[in-house]
PDB file with one MODEL, atoms N, CA, C and O in Angstrom:
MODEL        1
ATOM      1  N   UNK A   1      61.305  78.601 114.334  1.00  0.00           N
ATOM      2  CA  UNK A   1      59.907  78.742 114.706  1.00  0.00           C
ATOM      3  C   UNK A   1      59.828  79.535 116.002  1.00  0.00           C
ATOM      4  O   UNK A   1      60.518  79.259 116.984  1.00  0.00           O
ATOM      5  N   UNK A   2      58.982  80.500 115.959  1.00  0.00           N
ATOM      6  CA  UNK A   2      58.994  81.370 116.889  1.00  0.00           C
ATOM      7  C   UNK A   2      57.963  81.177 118.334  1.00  0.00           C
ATOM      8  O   UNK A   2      56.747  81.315 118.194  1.00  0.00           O
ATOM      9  N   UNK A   3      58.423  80.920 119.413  1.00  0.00           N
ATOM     10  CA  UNK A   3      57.000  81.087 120.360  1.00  0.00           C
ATOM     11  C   UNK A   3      56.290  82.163 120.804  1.00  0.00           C
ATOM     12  O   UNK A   3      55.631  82.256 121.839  1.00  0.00           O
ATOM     13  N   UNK A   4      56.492  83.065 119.844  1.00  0.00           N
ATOM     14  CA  UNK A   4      55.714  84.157 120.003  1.00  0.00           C
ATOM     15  C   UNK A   4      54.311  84.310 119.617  1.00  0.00           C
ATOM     16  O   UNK A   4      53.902  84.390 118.458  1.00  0.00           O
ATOM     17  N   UNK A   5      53.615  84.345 120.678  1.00  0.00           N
ATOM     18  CA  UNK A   5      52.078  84.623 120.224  1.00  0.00           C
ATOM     19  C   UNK A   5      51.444  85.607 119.170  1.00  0.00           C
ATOM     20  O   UNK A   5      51.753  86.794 119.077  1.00  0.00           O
ATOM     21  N   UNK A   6      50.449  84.910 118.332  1.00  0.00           N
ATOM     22  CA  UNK A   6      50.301  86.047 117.467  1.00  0.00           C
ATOM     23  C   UNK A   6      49.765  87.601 117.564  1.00  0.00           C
ATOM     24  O   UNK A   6      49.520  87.997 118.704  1.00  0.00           O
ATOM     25  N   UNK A   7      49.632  88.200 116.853  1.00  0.00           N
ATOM     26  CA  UNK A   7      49.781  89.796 117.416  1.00  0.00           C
ATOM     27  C   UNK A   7      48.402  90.149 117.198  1.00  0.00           C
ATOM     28  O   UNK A   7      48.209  89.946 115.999  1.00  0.00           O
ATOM     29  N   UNK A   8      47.529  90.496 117.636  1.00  0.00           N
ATOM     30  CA  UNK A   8      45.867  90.423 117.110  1.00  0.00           C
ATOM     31  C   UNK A   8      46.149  92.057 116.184  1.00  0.00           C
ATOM     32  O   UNK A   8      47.023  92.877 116.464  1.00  0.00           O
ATOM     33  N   UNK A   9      45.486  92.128 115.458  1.00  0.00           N
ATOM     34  CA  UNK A   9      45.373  93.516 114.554  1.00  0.00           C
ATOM     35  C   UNK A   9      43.615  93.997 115.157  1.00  0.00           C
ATOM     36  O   UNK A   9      43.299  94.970 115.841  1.00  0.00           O
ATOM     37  N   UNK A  10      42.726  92.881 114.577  1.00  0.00           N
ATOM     38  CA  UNK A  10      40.985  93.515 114.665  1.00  0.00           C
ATOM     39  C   UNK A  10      40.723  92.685 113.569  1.00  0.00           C
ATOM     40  O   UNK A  10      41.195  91.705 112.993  1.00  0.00           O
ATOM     41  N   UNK A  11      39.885  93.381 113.515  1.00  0.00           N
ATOM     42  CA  UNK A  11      38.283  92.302 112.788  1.00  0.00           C
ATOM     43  C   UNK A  11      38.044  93.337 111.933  1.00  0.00           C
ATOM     44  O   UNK A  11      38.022  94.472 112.410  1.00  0.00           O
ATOM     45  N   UNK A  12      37.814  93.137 110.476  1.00  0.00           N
ATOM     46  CA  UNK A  12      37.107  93.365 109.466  1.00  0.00           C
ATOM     47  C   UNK A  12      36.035  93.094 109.178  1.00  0.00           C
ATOM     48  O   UNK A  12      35.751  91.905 109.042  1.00  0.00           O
ATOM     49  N   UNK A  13      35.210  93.946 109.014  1.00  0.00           N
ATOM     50  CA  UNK A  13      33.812  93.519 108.510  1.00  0.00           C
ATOM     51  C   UNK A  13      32.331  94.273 107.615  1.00  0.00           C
ATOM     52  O   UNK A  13      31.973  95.401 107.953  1.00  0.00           O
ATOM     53  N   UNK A  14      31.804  93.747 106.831  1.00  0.00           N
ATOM     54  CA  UNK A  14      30.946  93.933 106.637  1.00  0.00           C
ATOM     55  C   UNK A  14      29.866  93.101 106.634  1.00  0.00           C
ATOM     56  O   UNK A  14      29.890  91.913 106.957  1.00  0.00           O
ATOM     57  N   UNK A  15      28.409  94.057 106.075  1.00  0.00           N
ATOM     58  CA  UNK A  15      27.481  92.983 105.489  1.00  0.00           C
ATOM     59  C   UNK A  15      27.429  91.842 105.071  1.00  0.00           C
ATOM     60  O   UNK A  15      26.550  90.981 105.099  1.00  0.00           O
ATOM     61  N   UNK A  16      28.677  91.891 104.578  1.00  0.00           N
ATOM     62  CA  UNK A  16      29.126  90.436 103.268  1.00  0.00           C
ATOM     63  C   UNK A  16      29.672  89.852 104.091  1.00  0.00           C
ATOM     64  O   UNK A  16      28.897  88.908 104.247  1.00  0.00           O
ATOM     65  N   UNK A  17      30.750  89.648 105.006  1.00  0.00           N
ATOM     66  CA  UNK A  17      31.703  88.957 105.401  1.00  0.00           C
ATOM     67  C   UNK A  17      32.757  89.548 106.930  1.00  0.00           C
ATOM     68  O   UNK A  17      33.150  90.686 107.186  1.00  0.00           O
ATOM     69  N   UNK A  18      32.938  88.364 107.634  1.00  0.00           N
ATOM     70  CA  UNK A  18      34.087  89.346 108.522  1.00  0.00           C
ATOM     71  C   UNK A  18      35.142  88.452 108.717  1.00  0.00           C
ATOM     72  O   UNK A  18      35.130  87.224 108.809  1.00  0.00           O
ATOM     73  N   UNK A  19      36.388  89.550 108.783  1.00  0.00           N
ATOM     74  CA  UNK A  19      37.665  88.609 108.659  1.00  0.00           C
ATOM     75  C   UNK A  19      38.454  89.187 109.956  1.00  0.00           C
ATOM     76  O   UNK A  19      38.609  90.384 110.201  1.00  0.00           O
ATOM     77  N   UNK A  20      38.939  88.058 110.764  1.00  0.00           N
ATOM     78  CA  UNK A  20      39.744  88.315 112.181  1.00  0.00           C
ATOM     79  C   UNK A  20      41.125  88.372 111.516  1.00  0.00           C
ATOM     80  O   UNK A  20      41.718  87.474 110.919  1.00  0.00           O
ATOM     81  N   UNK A  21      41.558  89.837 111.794  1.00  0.00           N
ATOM     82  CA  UNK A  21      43.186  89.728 111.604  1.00  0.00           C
ATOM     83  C   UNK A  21      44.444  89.481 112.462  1.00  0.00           C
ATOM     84  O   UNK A  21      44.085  89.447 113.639  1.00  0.00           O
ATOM     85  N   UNK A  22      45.622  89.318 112.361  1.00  0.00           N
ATOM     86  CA  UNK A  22      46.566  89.192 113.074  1.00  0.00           C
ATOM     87  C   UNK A  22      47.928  88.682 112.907  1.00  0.00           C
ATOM     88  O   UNK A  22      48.100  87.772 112.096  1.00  0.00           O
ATOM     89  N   UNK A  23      48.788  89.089 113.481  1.00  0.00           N
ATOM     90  CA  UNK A  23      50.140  88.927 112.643  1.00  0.00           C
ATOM     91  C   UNK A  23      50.736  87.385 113.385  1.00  0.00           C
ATOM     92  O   UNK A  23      51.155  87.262 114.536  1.00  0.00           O
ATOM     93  N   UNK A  24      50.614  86.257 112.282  1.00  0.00           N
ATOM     94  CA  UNK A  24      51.278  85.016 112.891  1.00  0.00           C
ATOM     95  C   UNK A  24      52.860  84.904 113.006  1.00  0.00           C
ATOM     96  O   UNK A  24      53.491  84.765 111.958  1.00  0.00           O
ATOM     97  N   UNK A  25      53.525  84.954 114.201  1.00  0.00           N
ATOM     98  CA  UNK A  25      54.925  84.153 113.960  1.00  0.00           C
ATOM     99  C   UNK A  25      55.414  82.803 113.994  1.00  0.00           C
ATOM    100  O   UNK A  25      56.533  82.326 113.803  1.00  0.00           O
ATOM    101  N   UNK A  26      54.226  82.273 114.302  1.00  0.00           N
ATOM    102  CA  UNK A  26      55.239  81.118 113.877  1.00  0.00           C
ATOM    103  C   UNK A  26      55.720  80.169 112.658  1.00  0.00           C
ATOM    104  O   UNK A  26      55.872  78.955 112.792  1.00  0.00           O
ATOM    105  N   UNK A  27      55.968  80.966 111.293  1.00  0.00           N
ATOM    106  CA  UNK A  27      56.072  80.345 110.491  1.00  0.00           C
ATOM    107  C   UNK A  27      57.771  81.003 110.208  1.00  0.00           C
ATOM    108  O   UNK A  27      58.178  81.838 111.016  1.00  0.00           O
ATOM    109  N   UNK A  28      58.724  80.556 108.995  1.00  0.00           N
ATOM    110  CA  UNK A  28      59.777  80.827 108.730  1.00  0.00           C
ATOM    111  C   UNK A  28      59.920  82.727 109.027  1.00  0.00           C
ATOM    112  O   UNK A  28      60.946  83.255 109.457  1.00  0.00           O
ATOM    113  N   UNK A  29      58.843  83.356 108.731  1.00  0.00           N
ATOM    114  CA  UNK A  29      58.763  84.924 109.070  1.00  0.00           C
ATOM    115  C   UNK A  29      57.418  85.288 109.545  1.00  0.00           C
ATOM    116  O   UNK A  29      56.426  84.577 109.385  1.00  0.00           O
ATOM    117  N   UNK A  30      57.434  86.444 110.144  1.00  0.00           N
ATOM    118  CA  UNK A  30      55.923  87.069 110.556  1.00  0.00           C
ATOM    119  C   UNK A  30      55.252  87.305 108.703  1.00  0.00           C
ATOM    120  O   UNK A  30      55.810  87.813 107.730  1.00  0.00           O
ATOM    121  N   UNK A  31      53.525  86.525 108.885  1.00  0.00           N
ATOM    122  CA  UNK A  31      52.775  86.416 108.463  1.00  0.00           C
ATOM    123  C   UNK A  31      51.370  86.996 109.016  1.00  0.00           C
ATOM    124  O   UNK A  31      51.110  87.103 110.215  1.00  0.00           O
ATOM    125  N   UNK A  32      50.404  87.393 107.835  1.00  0.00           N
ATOM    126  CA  UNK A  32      49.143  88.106 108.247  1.00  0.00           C
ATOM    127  C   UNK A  32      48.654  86.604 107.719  1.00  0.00           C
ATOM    128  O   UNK A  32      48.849  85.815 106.794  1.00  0.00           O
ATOM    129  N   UNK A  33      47.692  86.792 109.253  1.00  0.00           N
ATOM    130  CA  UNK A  33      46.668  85.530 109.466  1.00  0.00           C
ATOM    131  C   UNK A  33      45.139  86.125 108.976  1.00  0.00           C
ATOM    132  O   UNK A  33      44.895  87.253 109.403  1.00  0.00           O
ATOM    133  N   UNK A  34      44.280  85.610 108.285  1.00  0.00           N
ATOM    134  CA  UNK A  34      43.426  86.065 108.050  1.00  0.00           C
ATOM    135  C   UNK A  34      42.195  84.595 108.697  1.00  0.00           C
ATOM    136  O   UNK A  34      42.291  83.413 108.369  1.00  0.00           O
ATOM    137  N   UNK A  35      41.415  85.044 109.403  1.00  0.00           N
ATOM    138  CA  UNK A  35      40.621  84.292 109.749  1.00  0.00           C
ATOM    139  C   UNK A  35      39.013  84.284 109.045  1.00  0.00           C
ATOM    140  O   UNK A  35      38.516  85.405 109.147  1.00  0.00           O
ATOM    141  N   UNK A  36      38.322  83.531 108.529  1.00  0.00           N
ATOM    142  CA  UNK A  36      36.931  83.839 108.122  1.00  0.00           C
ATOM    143  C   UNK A  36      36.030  83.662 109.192  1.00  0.00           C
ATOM    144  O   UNK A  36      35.869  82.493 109.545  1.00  0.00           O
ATOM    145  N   UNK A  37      35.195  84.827 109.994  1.00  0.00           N
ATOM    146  CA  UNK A  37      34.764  84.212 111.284  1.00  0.00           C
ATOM    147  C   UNK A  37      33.068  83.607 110.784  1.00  0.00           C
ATOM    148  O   UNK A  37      32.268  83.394 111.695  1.00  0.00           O
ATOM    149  N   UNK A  38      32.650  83.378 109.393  1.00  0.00           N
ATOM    150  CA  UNK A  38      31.271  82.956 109.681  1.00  0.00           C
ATOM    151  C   UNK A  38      32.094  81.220 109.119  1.00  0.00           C
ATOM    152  O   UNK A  38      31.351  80.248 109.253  1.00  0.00           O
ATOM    153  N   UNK A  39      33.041  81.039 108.741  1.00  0.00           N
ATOM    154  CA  UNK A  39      33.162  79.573 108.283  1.00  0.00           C
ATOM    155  C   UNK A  39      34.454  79.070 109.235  1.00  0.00           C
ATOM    156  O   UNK A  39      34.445  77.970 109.786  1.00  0.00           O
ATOM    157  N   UNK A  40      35.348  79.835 109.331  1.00  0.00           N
ATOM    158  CA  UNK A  40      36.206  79.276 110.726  1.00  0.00           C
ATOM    159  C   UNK A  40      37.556  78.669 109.357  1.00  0.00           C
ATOM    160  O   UNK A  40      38.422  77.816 109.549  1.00  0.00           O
ATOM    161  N   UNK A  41      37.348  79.320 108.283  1.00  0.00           N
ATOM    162  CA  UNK A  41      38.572  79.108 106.936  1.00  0.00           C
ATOM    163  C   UNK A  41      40.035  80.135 107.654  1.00  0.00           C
ATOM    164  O   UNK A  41      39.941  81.263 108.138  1.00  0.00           O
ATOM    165  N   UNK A  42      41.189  79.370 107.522  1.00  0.00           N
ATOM    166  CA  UNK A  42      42.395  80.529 108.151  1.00  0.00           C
ATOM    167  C   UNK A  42      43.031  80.349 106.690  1.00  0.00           C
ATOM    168  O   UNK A  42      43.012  79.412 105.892  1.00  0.00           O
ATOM    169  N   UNK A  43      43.634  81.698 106.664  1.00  0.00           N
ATOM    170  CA  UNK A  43      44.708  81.951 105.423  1.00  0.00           C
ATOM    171  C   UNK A  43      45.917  82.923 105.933  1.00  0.00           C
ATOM    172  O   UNK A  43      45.900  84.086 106.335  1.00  0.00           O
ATOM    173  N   UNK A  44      46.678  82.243 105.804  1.00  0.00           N
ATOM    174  CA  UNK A  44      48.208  82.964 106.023  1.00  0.00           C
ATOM    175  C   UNK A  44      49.024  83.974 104.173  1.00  0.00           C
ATOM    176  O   UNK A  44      49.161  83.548 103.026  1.00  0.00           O
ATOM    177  N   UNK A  45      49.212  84.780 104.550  1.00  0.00           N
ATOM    178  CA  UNK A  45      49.637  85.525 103.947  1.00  0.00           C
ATOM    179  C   UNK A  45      51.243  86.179 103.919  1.00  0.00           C
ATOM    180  O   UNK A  45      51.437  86.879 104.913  1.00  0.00           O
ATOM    181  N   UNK A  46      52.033  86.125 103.301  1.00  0.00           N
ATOM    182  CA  UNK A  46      53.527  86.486 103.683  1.00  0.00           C
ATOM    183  C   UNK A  46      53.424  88.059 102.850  1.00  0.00           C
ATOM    184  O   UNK A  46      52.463  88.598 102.301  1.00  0.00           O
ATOM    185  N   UNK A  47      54.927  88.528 103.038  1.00  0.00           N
ATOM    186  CA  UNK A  47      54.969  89.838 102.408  1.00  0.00           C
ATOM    187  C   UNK A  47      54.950  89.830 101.119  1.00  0.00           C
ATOM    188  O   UNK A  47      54.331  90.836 100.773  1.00  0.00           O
ATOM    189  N   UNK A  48      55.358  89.129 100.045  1.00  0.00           N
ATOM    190  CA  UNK A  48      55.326  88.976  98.627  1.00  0.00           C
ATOM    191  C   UNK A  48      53.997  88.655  98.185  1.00  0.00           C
ATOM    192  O   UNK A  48      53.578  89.491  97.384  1.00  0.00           O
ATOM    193  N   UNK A  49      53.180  87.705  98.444  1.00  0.00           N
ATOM    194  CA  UNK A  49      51.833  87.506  98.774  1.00  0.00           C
ATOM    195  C   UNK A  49      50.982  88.875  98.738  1.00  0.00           C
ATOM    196  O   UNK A  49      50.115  89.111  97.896  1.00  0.00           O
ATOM    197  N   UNK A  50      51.468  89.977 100.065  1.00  0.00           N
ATOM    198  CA  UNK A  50      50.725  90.841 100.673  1.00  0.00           C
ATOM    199  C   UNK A  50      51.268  91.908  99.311  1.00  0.00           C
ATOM    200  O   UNK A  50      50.350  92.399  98.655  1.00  0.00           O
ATOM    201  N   UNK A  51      52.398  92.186  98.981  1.00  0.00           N
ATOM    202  CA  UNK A  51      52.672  92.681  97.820  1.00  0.00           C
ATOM    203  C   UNK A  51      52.368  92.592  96.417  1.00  0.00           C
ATOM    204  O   UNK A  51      52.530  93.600  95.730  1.00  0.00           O
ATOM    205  N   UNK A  52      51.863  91.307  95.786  1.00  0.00           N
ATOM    206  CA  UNK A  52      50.874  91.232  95.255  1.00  0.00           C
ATOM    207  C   UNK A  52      49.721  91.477  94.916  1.00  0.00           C
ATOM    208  O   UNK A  52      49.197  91.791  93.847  1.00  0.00           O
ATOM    209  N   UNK A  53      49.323  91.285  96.044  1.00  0.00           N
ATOM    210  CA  UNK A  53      47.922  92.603  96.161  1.00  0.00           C
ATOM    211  C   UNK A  53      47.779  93.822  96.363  1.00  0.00           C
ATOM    212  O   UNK A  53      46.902  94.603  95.997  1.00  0.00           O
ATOM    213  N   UNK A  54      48.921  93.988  97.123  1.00  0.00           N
ATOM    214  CA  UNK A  54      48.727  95.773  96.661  1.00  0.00           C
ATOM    215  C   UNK A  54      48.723  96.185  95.343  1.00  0.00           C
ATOM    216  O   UNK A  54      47.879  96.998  94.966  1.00  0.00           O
ATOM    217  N   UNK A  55      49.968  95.509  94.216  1.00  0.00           N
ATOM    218  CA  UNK A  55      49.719  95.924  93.057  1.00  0.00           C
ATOM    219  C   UNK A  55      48.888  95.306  91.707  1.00  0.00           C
ATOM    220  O   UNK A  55      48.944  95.641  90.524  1.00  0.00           O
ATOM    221  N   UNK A  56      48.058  94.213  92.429  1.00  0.00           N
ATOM    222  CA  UNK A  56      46.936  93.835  91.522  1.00  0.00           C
ATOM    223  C   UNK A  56      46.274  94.367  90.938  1.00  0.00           C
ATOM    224  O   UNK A  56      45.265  94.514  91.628  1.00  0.00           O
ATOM    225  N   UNK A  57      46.071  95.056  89.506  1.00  0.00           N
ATOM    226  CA  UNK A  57      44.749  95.770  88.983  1.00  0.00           C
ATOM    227  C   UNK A  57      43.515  95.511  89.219  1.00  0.00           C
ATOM    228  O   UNK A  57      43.093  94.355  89.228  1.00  0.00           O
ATOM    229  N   UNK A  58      42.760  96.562  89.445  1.00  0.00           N
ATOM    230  CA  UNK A  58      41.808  96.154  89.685  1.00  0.00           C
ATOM    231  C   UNK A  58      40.683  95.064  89.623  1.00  0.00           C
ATOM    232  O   UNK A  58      40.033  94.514  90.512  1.00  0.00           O
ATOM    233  N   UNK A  59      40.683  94.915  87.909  1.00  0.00           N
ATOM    234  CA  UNK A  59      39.745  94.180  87.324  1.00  0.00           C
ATOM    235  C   UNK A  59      40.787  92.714  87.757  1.00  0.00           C
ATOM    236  O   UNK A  59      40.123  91.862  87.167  1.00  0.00           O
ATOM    237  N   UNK A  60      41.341  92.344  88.060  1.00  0.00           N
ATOM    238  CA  UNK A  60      41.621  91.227  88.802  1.00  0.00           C
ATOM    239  C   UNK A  60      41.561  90.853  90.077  1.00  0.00           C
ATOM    240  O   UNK A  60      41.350  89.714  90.495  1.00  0.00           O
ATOM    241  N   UNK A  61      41.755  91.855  90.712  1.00  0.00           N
ATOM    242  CA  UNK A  61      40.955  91.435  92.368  1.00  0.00           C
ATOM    243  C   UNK A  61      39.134  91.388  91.988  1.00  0.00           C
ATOM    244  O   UNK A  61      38.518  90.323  92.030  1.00  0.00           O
ATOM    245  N   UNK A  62      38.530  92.587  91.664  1.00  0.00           N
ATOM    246  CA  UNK A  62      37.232  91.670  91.634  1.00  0.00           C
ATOM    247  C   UNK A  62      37.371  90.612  90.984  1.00  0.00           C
ATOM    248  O   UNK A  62      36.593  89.886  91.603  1.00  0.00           O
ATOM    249  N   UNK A  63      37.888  89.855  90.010  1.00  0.00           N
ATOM    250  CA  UNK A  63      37.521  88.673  89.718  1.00  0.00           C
ATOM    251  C   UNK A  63      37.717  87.581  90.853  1.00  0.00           C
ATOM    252  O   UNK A  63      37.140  86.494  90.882  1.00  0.00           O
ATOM    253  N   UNK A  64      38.439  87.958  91.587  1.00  0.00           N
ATOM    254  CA  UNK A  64      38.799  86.924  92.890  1.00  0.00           C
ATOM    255  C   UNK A  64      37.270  87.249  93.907  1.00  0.00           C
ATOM    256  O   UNK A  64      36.571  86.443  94.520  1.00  0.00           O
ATOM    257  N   UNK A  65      37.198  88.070  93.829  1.00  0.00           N
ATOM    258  CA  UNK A  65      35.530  88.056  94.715  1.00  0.00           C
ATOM    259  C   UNK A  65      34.589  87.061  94.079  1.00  0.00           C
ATOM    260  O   UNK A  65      33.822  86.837  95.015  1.00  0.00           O
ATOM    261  N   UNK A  66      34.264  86.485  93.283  1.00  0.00           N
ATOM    262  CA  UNK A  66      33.167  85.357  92.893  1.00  0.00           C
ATOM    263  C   UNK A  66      33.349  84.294  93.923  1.00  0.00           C
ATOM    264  O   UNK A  66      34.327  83.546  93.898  1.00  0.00           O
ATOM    265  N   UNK A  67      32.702  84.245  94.551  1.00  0.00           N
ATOM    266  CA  UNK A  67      32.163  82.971  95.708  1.00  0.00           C
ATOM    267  C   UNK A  67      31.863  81.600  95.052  1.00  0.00           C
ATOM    268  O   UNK A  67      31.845  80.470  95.541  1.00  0.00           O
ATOM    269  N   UNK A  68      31.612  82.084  93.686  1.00  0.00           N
ATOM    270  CA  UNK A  68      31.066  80.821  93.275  1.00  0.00           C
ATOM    271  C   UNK A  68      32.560  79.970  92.652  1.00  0.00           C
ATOM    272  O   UNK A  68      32.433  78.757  92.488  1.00  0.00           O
ATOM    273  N   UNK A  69      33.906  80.591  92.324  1.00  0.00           N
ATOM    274  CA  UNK A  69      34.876  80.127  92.160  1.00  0.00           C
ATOM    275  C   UNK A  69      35.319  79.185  92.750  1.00  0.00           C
ATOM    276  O   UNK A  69      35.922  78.352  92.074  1.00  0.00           O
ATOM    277  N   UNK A  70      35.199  78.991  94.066  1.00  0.00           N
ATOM    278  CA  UNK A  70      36.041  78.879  95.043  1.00  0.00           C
ATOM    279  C   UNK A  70      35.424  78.495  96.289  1.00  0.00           C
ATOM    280  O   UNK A  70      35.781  77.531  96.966  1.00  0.00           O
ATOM    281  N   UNK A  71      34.391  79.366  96.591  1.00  0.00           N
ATOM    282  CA  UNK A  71      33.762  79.186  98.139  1.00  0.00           C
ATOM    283  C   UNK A  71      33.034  77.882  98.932  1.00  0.00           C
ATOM    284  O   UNK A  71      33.243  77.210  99.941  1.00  0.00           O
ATOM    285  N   UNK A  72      31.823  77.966  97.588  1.00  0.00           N
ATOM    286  CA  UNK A  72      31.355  76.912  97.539  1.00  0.00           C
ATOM    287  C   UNK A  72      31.465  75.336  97.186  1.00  0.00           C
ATOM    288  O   UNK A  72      30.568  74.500  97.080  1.00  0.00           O
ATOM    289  N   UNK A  73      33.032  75.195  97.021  1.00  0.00           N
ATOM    290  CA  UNK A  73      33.105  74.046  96.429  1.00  0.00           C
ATOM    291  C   UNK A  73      33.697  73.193  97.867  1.00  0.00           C
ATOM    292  O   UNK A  73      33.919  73.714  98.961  1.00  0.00           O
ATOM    293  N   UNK A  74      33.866  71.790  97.509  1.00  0.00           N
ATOM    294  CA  UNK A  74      34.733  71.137  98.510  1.00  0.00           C
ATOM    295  C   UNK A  74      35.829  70.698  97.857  1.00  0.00           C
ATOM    296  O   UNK A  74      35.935  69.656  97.210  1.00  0.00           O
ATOM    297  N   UNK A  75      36.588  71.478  98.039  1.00  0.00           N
ATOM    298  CA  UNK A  75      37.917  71.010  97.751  1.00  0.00           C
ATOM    299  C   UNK A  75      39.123  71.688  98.959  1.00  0.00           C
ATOM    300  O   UNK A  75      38.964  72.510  99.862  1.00  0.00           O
ATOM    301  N   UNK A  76      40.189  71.023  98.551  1.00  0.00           N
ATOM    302  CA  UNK A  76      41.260  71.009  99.852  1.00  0.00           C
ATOM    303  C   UNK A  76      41.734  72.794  99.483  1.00  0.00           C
ATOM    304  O   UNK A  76      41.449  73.514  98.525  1.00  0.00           O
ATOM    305  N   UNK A  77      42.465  73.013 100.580  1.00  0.00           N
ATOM    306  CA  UNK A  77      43.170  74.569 100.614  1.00  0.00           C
ATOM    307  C   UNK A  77      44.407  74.489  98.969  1.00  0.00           C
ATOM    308  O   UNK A  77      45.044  73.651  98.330  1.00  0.00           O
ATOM    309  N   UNK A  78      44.193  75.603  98.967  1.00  0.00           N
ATOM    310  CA  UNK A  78      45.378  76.005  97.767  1.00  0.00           C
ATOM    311  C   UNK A  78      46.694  75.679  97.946  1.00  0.00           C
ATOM    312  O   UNK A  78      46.758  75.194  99.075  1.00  0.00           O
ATOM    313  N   UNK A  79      47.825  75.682  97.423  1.00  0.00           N
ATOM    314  CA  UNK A  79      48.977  75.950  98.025  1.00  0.00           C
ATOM    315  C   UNK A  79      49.253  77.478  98.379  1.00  0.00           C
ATOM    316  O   UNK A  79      48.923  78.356  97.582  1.00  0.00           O
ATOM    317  N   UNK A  80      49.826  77.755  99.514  1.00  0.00           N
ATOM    318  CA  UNK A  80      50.526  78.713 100.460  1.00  0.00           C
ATOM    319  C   UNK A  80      49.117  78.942 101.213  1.00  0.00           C
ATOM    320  O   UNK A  80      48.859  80.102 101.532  1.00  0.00           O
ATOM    321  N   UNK A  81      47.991  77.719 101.586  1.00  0.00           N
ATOM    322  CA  UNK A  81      47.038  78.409 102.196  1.00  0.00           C
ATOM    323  C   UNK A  81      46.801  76.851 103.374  1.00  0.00           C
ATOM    324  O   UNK A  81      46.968  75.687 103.012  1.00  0.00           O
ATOM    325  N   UNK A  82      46.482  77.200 104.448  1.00  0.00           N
ATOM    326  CA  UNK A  82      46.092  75.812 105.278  1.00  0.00           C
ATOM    327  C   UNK A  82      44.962  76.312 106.498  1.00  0.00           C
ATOM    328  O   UNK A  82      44.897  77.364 107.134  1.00  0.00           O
ATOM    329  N   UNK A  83      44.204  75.208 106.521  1.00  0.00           N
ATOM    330  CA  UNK A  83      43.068  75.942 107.431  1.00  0.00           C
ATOM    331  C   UNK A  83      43.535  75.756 108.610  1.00  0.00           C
ATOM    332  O   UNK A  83      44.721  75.425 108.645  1.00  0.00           O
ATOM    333  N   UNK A  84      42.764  75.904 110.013  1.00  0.00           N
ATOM    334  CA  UNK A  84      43.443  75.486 111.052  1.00  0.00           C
ATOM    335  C   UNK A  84      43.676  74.368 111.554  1.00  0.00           C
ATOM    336  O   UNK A  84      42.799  73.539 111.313  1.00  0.00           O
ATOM    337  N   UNK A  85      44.436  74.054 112.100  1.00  0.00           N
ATOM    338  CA  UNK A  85      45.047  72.832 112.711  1.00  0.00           C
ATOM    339  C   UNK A  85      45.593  71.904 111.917  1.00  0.00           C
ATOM    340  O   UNK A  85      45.990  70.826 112.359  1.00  0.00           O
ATOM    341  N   UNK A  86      45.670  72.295 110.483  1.00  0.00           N
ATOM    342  CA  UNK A  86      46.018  71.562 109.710  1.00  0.00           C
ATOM    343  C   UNK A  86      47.675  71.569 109.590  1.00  0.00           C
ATOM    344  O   UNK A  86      48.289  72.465 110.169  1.00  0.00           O
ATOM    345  N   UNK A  87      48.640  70.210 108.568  1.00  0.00           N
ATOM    346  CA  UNK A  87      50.280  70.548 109.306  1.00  0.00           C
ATOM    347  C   UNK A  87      50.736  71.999 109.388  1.00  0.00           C
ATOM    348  O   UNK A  87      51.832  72.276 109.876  1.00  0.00           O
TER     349      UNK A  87
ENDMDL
END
């Protein structure tokens, strides 16, 4: 575990949404932290993860955009996902 502070990248944003980026170390390897800044949701991302999405077809990443999947519900984080402060 690394005590290296995380690396800020910037902020993404639009109309729809804005996401605080930044590279986390302290997990087994450097990870992209993705922050949601209107709900305060964190998602960690590794390179296989991040590789995944690069080669996702299209018509499957928009399907991951529906809010109504996912956003709105109450349920706990996914696996490979933890909000903050959580273990």
């Amino acid at each position: 575990m690394s005590s290296r502070p995380d690396t800020p990248i910037g902020t993404v944003a639009s109309e729809f949404a804005a996401v605080a980026v930044s590279i986390d170390h302290h997990g087994n390897g450097p990870r992209l932290r993705l922050e949601d800044l209107s709900g305060g949701r964190v998602a960690f991302l590794d390179a296989l993860q991040l590789e995944t999405l690069a080669w996702l077809p299209e018509e499957q990443l928009t399907a991951l955009l529906d809010p109504s999947a996912n956003r709105w519900r109450d349920t706990q984080p996914t696996a490979g996902r933890r909000t903050e402060g959580a273990g």
